[in-house]
Every structure is written in structure tokens, then in C-alpha cells.
C-alpha positions as CSV (number, residue, x, y, z in Angstrom):
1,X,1.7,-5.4,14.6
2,X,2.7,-3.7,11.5
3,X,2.1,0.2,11.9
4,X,-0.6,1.7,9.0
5,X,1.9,4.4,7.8
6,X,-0.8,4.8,5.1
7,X,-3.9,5.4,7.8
8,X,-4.1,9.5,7.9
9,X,-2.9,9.7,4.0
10,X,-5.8,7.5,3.0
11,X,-8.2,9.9,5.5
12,X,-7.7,12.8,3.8
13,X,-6.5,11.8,0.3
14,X,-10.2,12.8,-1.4
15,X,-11.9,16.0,-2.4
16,X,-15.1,17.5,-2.3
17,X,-15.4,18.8,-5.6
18,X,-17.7,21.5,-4.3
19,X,-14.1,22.4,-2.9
20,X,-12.3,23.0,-6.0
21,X,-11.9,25.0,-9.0
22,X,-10.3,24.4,-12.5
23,X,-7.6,27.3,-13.3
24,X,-6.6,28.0,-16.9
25,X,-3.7,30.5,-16.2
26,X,-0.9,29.8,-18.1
27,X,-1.6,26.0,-17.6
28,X,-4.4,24.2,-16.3
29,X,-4.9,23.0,-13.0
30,X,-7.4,22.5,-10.5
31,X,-7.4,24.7,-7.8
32,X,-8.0,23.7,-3.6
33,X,-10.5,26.4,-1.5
34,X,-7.9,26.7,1.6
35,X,-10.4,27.2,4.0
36,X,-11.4,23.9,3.1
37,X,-8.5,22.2,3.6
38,X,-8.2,24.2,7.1
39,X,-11.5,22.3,8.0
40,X,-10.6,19.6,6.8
41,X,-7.2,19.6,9.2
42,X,-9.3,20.4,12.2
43,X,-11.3,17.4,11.9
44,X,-8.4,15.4,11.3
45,X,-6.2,16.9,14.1
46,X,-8.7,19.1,16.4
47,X,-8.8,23.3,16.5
48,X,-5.9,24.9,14.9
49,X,-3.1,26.1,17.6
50,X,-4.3,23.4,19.6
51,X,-4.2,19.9,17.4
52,X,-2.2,21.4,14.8
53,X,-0.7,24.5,13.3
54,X,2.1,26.4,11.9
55,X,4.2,29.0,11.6
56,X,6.6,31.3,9.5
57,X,9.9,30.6,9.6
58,X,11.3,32.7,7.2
59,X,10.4,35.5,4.0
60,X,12.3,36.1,1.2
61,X,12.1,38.8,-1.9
62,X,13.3,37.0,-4.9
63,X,14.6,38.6,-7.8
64,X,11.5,37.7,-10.1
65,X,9.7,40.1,-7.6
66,X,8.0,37.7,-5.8
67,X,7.7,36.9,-2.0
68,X,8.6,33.6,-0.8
69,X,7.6,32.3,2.8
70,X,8.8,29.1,4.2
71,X,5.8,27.7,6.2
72,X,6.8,25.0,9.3
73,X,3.6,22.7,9.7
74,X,3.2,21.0,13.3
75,X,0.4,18.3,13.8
76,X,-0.3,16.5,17.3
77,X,3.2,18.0,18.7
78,X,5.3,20.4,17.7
79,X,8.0,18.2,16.7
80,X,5.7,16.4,14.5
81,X,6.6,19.2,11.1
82,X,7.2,19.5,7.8
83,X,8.2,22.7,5.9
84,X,7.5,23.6,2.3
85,X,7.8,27.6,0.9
86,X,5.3,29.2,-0.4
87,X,5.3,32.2,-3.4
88,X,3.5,35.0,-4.4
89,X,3.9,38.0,-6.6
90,X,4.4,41.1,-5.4
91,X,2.6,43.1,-7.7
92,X,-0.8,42.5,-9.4
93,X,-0.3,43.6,-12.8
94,X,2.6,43.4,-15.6
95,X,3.9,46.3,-15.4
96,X,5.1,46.0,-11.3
97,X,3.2,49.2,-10.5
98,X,0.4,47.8,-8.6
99,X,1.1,46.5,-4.9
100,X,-0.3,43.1,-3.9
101,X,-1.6,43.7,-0.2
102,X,-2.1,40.2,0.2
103,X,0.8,38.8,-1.2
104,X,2.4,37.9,2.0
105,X,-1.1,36.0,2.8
106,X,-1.0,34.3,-0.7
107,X,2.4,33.0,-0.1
108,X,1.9,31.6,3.1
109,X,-1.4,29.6,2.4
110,X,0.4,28.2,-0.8
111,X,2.9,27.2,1.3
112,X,0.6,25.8,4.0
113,X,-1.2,24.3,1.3
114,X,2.3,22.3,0.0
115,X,2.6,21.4,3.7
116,X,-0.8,19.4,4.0
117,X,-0.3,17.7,0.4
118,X,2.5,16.1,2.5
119,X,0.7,14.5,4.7
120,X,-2.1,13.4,1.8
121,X,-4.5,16.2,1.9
122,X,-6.4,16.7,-1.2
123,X,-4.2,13.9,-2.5
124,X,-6.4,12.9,-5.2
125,X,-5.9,16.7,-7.0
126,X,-1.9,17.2,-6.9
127,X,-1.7,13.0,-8.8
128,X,-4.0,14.6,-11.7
129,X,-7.0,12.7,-10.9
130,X,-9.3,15.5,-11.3
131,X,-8.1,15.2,-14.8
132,X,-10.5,12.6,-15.5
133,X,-14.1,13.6,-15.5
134,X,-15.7,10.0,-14.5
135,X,-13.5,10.2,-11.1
136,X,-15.0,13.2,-10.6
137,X,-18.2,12.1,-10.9
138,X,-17.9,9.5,-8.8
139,X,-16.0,11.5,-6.3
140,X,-19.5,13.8,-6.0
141,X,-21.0,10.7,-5.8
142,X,-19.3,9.5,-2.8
143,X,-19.3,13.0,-1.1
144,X,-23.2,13.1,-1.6
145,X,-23.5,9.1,0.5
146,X,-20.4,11.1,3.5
147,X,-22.4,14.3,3.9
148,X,-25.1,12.3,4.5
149,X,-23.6,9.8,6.9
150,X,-21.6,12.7,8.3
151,X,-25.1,14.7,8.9
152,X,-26.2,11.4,10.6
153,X,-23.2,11.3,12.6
154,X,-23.7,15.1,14.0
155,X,-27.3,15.1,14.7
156,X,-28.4,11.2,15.1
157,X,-29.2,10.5,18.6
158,X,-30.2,7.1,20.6
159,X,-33.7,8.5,21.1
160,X,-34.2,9.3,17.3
161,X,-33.1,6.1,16.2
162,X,-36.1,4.8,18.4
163,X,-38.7,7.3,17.4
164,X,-37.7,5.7,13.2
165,X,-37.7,2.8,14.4
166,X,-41.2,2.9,16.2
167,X,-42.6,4.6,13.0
168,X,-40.7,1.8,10.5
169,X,-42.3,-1.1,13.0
170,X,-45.9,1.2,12.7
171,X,-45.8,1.5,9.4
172,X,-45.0,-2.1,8.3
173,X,-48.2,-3.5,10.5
174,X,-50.6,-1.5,9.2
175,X,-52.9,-3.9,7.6
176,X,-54.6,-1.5,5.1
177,X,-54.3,2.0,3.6
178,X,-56.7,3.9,6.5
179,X,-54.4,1.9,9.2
180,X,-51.4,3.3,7.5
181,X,-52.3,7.0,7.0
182,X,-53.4,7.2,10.7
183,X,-49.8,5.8,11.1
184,X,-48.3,9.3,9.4
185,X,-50.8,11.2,11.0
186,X,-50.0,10.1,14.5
187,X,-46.0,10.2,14.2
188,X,-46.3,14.0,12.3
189,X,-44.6,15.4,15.0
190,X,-41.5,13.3,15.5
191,X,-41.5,12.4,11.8
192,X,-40.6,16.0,11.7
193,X,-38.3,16.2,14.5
194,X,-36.4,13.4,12.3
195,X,-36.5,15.0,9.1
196,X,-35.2,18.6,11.3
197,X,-32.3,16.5,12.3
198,X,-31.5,14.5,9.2
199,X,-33.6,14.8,6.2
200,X,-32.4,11.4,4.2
201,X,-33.6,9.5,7.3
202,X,-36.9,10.8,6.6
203,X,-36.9,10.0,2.8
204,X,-36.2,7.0,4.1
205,X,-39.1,6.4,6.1
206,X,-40.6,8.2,3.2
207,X,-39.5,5.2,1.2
208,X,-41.3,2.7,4.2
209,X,-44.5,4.4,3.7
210,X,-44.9,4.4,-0.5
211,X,-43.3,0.6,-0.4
212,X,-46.4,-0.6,2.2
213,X,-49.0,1.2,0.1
214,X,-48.0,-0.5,-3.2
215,X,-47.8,-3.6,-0.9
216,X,-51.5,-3.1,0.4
217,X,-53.1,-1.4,-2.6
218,X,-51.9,-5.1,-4.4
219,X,-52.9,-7.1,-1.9
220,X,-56.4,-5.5,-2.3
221,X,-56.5,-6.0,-5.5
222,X,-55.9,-9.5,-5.1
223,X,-58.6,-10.0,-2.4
């Protein structure tokens, strides 16, 4: 069997934009919130220093006052790694008199950073497709339909898939508008409990409720 090289690239090639900012500094970009991409390592390789991590291997002060880290990355096993430095200026303003405290920092998260576009992390911003406005859209659209199935993932459990599932079947039999209001009345409480756990999964059974009105408000005016 032919091994899917392209399987962990493909898991964590796309961005939430709620992740990302555009930068007009000289040139235009769009800029990555680390911590994100931290998360987004850990669910792809478990805790930091455990499924993955890395380390410094070496600093350098460079002529054009900047500091220059190379960062070794290590996923699954430490002789899984790739390098990649990472830069920073010394000095916050023109003028070189001004210190950067957290240059050091800066240069080894932009290194870091470099080390998970490797592996296919945020993939989708380093090819320029947050260029285009309409993939962005649609990328927010896709994020909206995985935080919800990811939210459905965390918090749905065997015993609230019954409770919608007995409220769906209730709902559906009712056999007139009384029938189906004692329906909501008598499921409040794990209605709730569902909606506490997932919200969309009570809009959905939101959804059940206003579809078998309009059903039996039509069927009584047919009678």
C-alpha cells in the first residue's frame, strides 16, 4: 500500500481566519497568531515536550543588528526534525537606541513558525491564498461547519444523542399544535442540557419543532 506522504500536510494546511492578521509593513502579508499554531500542533501531535517540540540550537548577532536563532523542530520522536532560523531586530526603533527585550522570543517563534510551515501548517497563507478574498470567505465558512462538529465532537455523548433523538421521535408524532407544545414543555430540561452542551444541536431540534408546526397548522387548514 502506497504511503499518504500528503496525510498530516493536508490536516493542517487551512486557517482559521479568526487566526490571522493582514500586515502592511513594508509589504503586505498576512500574518499567523503563534499561539494558534501551537494549538494547532498539539492537536495534531499531543502536549508540547511530550508529542512534539523543539529547541535552540544556535544564536547569532548579524551585522544588520538583528538576532538570528536556528530553531530544531522534533515531532513524534526526536529524530523526526527540521530546522529553519528565525530573525528579529534588536532594537525597536530607527535610530538603534531602544533595546528589544523580546527580540530573542521574536526570533525564535519566527523560526518555529518556518519549522511548522514545513510540515504544512497554515499552508494555505505562505502559497498567497489569503490573497484572494472569496477563499477567505469560504475558508470562514468552512471553519464555522468544524467548530461546530469539533464542539460536537468534545461534548456529544451516547446518552445525549438519545435524549435528541427521543425529543426528534416526540416531536414528529405529535398530531396537533397542543400535542406538540406539551412536547417542548416536557423535554425543557434536557432540551437544555443539549443546547449547554452543543447549541447547533438544539437549533436543530429548534428547526424539528417550527418544520412540524407549519406541517400541522397546514394540515388544519386543509381539514
Amino acid at each position: 500500500m502506497t504511503k499518504d506522504t500528503m496525510k498530516l500536510w493536508n490536516a493542517v494546511s487551512k486557517t482559521n481566519p479568526d487566526h490571522t492578521k493582514p500586515v502592511d509593513f513594508g509589504r503586505k502579508f498576512t500574518a499567523i497568531d503563534p499561539h494558534s499554531q501551537i494549538m494547532e500542533a498539539t492537536r495534531a501531535f499531543g502536549p508540547a515536550g511530550q508529542g512534539w517540540g523543539w529547541t535552540v540550537v544556535q544564536v547569532e548577532h548579524l551585522p544588520t543588528k538583528d538576532a538570528a536563532v536556528l530553531v530544531r523542530l522534533w515531532h513524534g520522536d526526536k529524530d523526526n526534525s527540521v530546522e529553519q532560523w528565525g530573525q528579529a531586530g534588536l532594537y525597536i526603533d530607527k535610530n538603534n537606541t531602544k533595546k528589544d527585550n523580546d527580540c530573542m522570543k521574536k526570533a525564535t517563534t519566527d523560526g518555529l513558525t518556518k519549522c511548522l510551515s514545513y510540515l504544512g501548517f497554515n499552508a494555505d497563507v505562505f502559497l498567497g491564498k489569503f490573497d484572494d478574498s472569496k477563499y477567505v470567505a469560504g475558508r470562514r465558512a468552512e471553519q464555522e461547519e468544524e467548530d461546530k462538529q469539533r464542539a460536537v465532537d468534545d461534548n456529544w455523548t451516547p446518552e445525549l444523542q438519545k435524549k435528541f433523538d427521543a425529543i426528534s421521535t416526540n416531536l414528529k408524532a405529535a398530531n396537533d399544535i397542543a400535542a406538540l407544545k406539551a412536547v417542548v414543555h416536557a423535554s425543557r430540561s434536557d432540551w437544555g442540557e443539549i443546547k449547554t452542551a452543543v447549541s447547533h444541536k438544539s437549533g436543530e431540534l429548534n428547526t424539528i419543532f417550527a418544520d412540524c408546526t407549519e406541517t400541522l397548522e397546514k394540515q388544519k387548514e386543509a381539514a
